[in-house]
N, C-alpha and C positions, 0 to 999 in steps of 0.2 A: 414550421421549422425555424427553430431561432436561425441568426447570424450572427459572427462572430463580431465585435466592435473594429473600427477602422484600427490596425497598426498603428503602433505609438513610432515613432523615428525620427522624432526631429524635437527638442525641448521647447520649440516654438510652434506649436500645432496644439496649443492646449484649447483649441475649440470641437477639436474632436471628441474631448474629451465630456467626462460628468460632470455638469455645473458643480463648483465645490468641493471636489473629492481629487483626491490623491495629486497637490498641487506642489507637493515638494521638492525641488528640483534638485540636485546636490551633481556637484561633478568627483568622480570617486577619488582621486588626491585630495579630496578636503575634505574626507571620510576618517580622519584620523584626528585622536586615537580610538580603537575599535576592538573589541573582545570578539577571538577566533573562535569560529565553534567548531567549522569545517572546512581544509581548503584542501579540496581536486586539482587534477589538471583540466578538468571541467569545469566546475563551478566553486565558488566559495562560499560561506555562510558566516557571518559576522552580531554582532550585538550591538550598536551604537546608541551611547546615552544614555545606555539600561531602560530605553524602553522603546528601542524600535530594532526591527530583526531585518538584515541584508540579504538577498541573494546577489551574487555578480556572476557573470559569467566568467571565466578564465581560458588563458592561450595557450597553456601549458608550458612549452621550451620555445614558444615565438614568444612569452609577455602581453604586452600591451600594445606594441608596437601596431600592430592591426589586428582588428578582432576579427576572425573568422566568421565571414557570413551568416553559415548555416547557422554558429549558437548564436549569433544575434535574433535571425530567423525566430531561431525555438523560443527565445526566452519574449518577445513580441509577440507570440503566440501564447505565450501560457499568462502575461496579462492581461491579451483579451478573454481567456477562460475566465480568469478570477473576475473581470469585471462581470461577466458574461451568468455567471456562477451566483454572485449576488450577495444574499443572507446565506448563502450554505460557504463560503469562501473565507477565509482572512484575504480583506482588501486591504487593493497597498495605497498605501498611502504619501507615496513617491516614487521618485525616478533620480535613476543615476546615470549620467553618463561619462562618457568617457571620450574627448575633442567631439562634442555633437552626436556620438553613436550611443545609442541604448546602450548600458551592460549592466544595468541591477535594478532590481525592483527593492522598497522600500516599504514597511508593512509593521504594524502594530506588535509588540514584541506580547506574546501570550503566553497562556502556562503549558505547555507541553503534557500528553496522557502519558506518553510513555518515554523514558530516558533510559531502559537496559539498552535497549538494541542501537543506542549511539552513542558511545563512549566520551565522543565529546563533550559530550551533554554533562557529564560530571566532572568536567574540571571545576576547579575550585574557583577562578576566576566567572563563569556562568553562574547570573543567580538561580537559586534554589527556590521553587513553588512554596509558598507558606502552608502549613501545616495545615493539613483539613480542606487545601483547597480543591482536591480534584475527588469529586463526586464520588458515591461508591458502585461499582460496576454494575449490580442491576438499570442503576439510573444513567450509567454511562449507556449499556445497551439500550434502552429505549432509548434516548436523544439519537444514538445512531442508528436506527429504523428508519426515524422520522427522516434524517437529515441525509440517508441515501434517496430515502422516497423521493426528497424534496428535488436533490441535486438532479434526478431522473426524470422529474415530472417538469424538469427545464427542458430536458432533451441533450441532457451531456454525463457524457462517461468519465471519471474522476483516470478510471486505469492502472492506478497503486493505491488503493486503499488498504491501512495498515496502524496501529497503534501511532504508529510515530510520525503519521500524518495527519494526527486530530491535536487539534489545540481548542485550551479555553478561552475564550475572549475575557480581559478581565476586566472590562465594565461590566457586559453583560450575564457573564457566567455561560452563552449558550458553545453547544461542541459545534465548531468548523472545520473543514478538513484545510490546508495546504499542500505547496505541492503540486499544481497543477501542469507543469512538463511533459505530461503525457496526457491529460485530459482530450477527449474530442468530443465532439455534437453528434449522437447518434443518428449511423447509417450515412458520416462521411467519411473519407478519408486522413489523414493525416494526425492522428493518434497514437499511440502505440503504451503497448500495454510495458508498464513499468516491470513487470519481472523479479518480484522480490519473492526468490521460491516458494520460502515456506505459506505463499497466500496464494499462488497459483493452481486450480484446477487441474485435477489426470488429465480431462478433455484438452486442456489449453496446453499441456509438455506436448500432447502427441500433435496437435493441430495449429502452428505455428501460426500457419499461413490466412486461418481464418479471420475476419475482419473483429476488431475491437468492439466487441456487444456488454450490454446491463450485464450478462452472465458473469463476464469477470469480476466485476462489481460484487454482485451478489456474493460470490465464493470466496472474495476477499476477506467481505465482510463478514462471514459466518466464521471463519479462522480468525480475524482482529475479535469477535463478540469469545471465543472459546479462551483469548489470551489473555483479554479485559476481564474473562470472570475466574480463571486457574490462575493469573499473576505467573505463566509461564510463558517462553517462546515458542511457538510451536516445531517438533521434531528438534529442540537443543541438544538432542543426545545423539542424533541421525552425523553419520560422516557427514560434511559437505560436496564431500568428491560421490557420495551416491545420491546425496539427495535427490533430484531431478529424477531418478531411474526409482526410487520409493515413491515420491507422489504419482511419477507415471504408472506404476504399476496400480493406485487405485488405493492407496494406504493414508490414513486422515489420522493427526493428532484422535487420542483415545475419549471419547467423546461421553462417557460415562464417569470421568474425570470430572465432569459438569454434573454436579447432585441434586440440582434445581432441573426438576424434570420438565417446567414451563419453557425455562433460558435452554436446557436441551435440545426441547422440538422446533423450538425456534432456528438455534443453529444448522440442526438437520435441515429446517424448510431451505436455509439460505443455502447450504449448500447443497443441496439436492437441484435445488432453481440455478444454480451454477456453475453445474455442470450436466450440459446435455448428454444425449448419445452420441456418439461417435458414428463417423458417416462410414460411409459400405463396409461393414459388419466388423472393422476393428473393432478389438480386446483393449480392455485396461491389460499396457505389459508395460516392462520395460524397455527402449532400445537396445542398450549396451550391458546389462546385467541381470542378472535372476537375483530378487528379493523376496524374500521367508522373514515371516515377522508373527508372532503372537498375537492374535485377532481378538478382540470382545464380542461377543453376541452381543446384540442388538437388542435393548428393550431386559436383560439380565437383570435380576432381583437379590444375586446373589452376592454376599461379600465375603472375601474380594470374588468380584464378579466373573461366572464361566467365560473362559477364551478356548480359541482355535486354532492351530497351525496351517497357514495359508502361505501358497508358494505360489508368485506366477513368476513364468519364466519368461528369460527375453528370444527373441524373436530366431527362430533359427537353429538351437541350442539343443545339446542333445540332453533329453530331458530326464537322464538317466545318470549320465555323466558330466553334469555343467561345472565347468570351471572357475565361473564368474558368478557366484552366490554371496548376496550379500546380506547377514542377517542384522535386522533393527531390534536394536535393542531392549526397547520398552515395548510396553503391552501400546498398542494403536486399533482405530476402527480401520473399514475400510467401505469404500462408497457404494462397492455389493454389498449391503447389509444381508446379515442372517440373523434369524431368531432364533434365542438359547434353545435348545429342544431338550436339556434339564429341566429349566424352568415353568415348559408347560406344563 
C-alpha cells in the first residue's frame, strides 16, 4: 500500500522533497501580473507567463489575512497526491506561499480536452490550444483506459474524473488528469468524491455514505469516454434542479448516440463496473421526484432506434396520482438495460 509523500509546509523543507523537481518557490504578492481563469471563495486558478497554471487557495470575506487551516490541510494534501500519482498527474512544478504558509501549487500550463463546461476557459485573454492539437477522441479514449489503469494500479482514486480534468502535456503529448482535491489511496480515508453530477453513478446519488472506491472512477470515466466521442455534455438538456433525482433513478446519457459499437461496449463495460448493486434490495428511484423519460433498447438496430417509456417513482408517492413527475427530455439509456424485442 503506497503512502502518501511528507506534507509540504514550510518553503524550507525542500529535503523532503524529489531531488530536482518542483523547486519553485514564489510568494503570491509576486505573482503579478497573472491572467484569471477562475476565482472562488475557495480557490482561484491563474495563468502566469503563459506557461504555467496556479492553483491558490482563497479566504473568501477573511482575504489573506489568515488562511484557514483546513484548505491549507486540503490543498497539502492534494500535492502529495500529484507527487504520489507520478506519470498519470500534471506535476507541479512549484510552490506559493503566502508569509511561510502554503497556499498554491505551481504546475506546467497544458492544453486543456475540454473548455465548454468552463467558461472561463474562453476568455479572450486565456490562450487558445493550436489547431490540431488535441487528438481525435478514439485515441483520446484509449490514452484514458490506460491512464485510469495506470492511476489505479498506484492504488489511488482520482474521485472527479471528467473532461475538464484531462490535459495535454505539451512536450510530451501524453493525457494527464489534474485536480487532485479529492483524490485518495484506495481503502483509506480522507477522499471525497468530487460530485460533478452528470459523472456520478445511480448507486453513488443513493449511497452517500459509502467509502470512496475505483467504482466512482470507472463510472466517471465511461460518461467523460460518451462526452469525448458525442462532443456533448452529458444530460445538457436535463433541469439542473432534477438532475440528481434522473441519474438516481438509473437514467444514462443515450448511449446509442455512440455509432462506434467497439467505443459503445466499452463505455457500457465502464459503467456497468461503476456502478454496483445497491445494498438490502434498494431500487434505482428517485428521492424527491418521479422521473419518465423515453428509453432506447439496448443493442437496437433500428433508425432512429426503438425506445420505451420508463417511469420510476420516488419513494412513498402515490403511484397513480404523483405530483412531482418529472419528464427528460431527450431520448436516454438506462443502467436496467433491455433488449429491443422488435429487433429480434
Amino acid at each position: 500500500m503506497p503512502s502518501l509523500p511528507s506534507p509540504i509546509d514550510s518553503p524550507y523543507n525542500c529535503a523532503q522533497m524529489q531531488s530536482g523537481a518542483h523547486q519553485m518557490i514564489k510568494e503570491k504578492a509576486d505573482l503579478i501580473p497573472r491572467i484569471r481563469v477562475r476565482v472562488s471563495t475557495m480557490s482561484s486558478l491563474w495563468i502566469y507567463e503563459g506557461i504555467y497554471f496556479l492553483k491558490m487557495i482563497e479566504n473568501g470575506q477573511k482575504g489573506d489575512e489568515e488562511l484557514e487551516q483546513y484548505r491549507v490541510d486540503s490543498l497539502e494534501r492534494e500535492f502529495s497526491m500529484m507527487l504520489l500519482a507520478g506519470d498519470c498527474a500534471l506535476q507541479p512544478v512549484g510552490r506559493i506561499y503566502l508569509r511561510g504558509t502554503l497556499c498554491g501549487i505551481i504546475m506546467p500550463l497544458g492544453i486543456p480536452i475540454s473548455r465548454d463546461d468552463s467558461p472561463f476557459m474562453n476568455e479572450e485573454d486565456v490562450p487558445q490550444p493550436p489547431v490540431g492539437s488535441i487528438p481525435p477522441p478514439k485515441h483520446l479514449i484509449k490514452e484514458l483506459t490506460l491512464l485510469v489503469s495506470s492511476l489505479h494500479g498506484k492504488g489511488i482514486i482520482h474521485g472527479d474524473i471528467k473532461p475538464s480534468n484531462l490535459i495535454l502535456d505539451k512536450t510530451s503529448s501524453s493525457l494527464l488528469l489534474c485536480d487532485f482535491g479529492c483524490a485518495a489511496l484506495e481503502g483509506r480515508n480522507g477522499g471525497q468524491l468530487g460530485f460533478t453530477t452528470q459523472f456520478v453513478s445511480p448507486f453513488r446519488t443513493l449511497m452517500l455514505d459509502a467509502p470512496l472506491a475505483k467504482a466512482d472512477d470507472l463510472y466517471a470515466t465511461g460518461i467523460t469516454m460518451w462526452q469525448l466521442y458525442t462532443g456533448r455534455e452529458p444530460f445538457d438538456d436535463v433541469d439542473q434542479n432534477f438532475l440528481e433525482g434522473v441519474i438516481a433513478s438509473g437514467f444514462q446519457p443515450n448511449l446509442l448516440a455512440v455509432d462506434d459499437t467497439t467505443i459503445r461496449e466499452l463505455i457500457v463495460s465502464y459503467l456497468e463496473g461503476g456502478n454496483p448493486p445497491l445494498r438490502e434490495g434498494r431500487t434505482y428511484r428517485a428521492n424527491d421526484v418521479c422521473v419518465t423519460a423515453r428509453v432506447v433498447f439496448a443493442g437496437c438496430v433500428a433508425e432512429p432506434p426503438h425506445s420505451y417509456e420508463r417511469i420510476v417513482h420516488c419513494e412513498g408517492c402515490n403511484l397513480e396520482k404523483c405530483k412531482q413527475l418529472y419528464q427528460v427530455p431527450d431520448v436516454v439509456s438506462n443502467c436496467q438495460t433491455e433488449k429491443c424485442t422488435v429487433c429480434l
